[in-house]
C-alpha positions as CSV (number, residue, x, y, z in Angstrom):
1,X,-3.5,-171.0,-0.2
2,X,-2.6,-167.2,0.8
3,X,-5.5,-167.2,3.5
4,X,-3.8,-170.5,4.8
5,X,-0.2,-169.1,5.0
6,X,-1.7,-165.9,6.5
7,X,-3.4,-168.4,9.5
8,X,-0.2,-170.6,10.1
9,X,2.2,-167.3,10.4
10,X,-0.7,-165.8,13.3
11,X,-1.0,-168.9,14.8
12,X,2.7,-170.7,15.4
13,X,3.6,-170.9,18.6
14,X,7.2,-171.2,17.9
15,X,7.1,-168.2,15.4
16,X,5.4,-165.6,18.1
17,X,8.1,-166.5,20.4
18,X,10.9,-165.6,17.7
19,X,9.2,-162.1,17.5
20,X,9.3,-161.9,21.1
21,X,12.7,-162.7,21.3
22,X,13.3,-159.8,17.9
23,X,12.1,-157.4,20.0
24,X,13.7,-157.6,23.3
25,X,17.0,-157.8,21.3
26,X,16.0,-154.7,19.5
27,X,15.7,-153.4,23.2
28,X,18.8,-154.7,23.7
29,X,20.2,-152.8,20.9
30,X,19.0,-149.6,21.8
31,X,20.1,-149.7,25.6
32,X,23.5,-150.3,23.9
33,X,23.8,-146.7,22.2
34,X,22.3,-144.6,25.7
35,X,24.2,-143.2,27.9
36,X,24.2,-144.9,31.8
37,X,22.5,-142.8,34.3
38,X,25.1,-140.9,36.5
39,X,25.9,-142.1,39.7
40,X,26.7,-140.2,43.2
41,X,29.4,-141.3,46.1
42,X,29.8,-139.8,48.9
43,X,33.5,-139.8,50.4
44,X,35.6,-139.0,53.4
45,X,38.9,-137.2,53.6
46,X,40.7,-138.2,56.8
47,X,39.7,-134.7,58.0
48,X,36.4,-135.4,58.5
49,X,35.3,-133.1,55.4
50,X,32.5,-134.7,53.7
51,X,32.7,-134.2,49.8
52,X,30.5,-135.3,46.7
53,X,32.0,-137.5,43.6
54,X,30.8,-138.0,40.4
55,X,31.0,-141.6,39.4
56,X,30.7,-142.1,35.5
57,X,32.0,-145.2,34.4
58,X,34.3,-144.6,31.7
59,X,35.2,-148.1,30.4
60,X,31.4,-148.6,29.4
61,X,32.3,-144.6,27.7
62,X,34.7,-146.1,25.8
63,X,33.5,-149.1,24.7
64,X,29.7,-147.9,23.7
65,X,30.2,-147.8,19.7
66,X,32.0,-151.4,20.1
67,X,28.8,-152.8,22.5
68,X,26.6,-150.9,20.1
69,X,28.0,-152.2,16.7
70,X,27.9,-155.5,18.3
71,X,24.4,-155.4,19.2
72,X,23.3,-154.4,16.1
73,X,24.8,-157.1,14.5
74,X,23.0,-159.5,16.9
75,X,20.0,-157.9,15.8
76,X,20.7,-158.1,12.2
77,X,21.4,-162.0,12.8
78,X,18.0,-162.2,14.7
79,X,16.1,-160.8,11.4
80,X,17.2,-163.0,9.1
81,X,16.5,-165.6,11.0
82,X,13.1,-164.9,12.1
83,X,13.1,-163.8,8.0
84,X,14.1,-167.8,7.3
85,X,11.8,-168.9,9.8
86,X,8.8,-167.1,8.2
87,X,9.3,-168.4,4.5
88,X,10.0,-171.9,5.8
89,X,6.8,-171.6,7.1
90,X,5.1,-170.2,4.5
91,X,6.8,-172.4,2.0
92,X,5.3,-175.5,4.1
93,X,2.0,-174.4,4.3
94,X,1.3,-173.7,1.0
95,X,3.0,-177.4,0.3
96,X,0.9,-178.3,2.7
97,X,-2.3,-177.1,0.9
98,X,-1.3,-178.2,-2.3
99,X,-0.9,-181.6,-0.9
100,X,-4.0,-181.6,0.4
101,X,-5.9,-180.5,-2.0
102,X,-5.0,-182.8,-4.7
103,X,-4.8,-185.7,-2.1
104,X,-8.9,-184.3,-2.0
105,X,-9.2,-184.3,-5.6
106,X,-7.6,-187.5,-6.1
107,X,-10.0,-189.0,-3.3
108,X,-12.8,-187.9,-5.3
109,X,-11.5,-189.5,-8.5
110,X,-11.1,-193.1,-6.6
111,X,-14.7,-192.5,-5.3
112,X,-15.9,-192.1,-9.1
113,X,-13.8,-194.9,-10.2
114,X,-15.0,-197.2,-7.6
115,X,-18.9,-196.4,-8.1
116,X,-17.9,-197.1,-12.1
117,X,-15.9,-200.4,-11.0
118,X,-19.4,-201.9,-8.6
119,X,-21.3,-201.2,-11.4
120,X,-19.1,-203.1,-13.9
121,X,-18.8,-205.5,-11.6
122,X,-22.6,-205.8,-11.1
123,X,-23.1,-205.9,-14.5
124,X,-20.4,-208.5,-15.4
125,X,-21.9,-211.2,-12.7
126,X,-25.3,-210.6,-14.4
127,X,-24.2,-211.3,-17.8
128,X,-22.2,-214.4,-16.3
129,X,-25.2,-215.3,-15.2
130,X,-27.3,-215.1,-18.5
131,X,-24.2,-216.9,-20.2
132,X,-23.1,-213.8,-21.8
133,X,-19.5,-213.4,-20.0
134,X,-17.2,-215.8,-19.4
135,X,-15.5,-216.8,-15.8
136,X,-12.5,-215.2,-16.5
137,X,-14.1,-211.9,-18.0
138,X,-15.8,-211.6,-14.5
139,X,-12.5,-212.3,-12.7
140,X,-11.3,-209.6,-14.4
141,X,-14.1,-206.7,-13.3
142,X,-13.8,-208.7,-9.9
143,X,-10.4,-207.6,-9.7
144,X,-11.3,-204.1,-11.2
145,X,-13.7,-203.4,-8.6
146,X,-11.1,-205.0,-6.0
147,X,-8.3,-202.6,-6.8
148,X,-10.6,-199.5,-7.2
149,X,-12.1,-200.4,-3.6
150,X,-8.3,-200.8,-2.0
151,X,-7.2,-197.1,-4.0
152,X,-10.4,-195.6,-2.8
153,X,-9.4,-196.7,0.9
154,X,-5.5,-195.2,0.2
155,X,-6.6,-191.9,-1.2
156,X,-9.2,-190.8,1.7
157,X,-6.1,-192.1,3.8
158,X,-4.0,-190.1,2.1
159,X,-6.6,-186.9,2.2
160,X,-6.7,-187.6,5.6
161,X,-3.2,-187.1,6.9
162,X,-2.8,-184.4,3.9
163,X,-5.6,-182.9,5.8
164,X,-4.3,-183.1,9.3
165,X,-0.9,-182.1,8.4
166,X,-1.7,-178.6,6.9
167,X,-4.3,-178.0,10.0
168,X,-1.4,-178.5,12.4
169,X,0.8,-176.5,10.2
170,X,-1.6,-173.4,10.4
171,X,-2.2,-174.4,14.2
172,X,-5.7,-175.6,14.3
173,X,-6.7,-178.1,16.6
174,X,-9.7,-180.1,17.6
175,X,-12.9,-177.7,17.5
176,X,-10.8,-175.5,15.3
177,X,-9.7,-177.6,12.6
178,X,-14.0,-179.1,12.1
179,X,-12.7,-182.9,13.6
């Protein structure tokens, strides 16, 4: 189940792209708190003297710790989401392989119980046929072997899309998943 969980956290699509987006917002965070680079103008008195200015610009000054605070609050918000996003995952997978394996088991189980039911049924037209069991007795292991054949059929069914449903939760396709 772990090694499962493990496969479908490396493999979503949808989760690598949250990550990606986690980290450019981290950049995001921590352009926030630097300073800007200083910039240069070059001005003219009407004199015709030439004369350098420092530009800063004060307003972004001002308002770094508010940008800053508000950043890493966007950032915080992106964790936990990313955070939720994991466990849901995680918490569907291992339904997922839970599912699937007893939806395996329990296909197993119909394939025992349906060999047992053609043998009882084999055995019940036989003794008909001696005299030995009535028509009704082998109307009942008809039935028997009927209903055993039609859960058989719903629990590889049911295997099956148990099956298919954890492989395209840990993102295995085609060649990947053995189909």
């Amino acid at each position: 189940m772990d090694d499962a969980v493990q496969i479908a956290l490396l493999n979503n699509r949808n989760l690598q792209a949250t990550f990606d987006a986690l980290g450019v917002t981290e950049a995001e965070r921590v352009q926030a708190g630097r300073l800007p680079n200083p910039g240069f103008t070059f001005g003219k008195t009407k004199r015709g003297d030439e004369r350098e200015i420092a530009r800063v610009n004060l307003a972004r000054l001002i308002f770094m710790p508010t940008v800053l605070k508000l950043e890493t609050r966007r950032l915080e918000q992106m964790q936990r989401s990313v955070a939720i996003r994991v466990l849901d995952l995680a918490a569907q997978t291992r339904k997922a392989w839970v599912q699937a394996v007893s939806a395996r088991e329990s296909s197993f189980y119909m394939n025992k119980v349906k060999r047992t039911a053609d043998v009882g049924a084999q055995l019940a037209k036989r003794m008909a046929e001696v005299g030995n069991f009535s028509k009704l007795q082998q109307a009942r292991e008809q039935s028997f072997y009927a209903d055993a054949t039609l859960n058989q059929a719903r629990a590889q069914n049911t295997a099956l899309v148990a099956r298919e449903q954890l492989t395209r939760l840990m993102g295995l396709y085609g060649e990947q998943a053995g189909f």
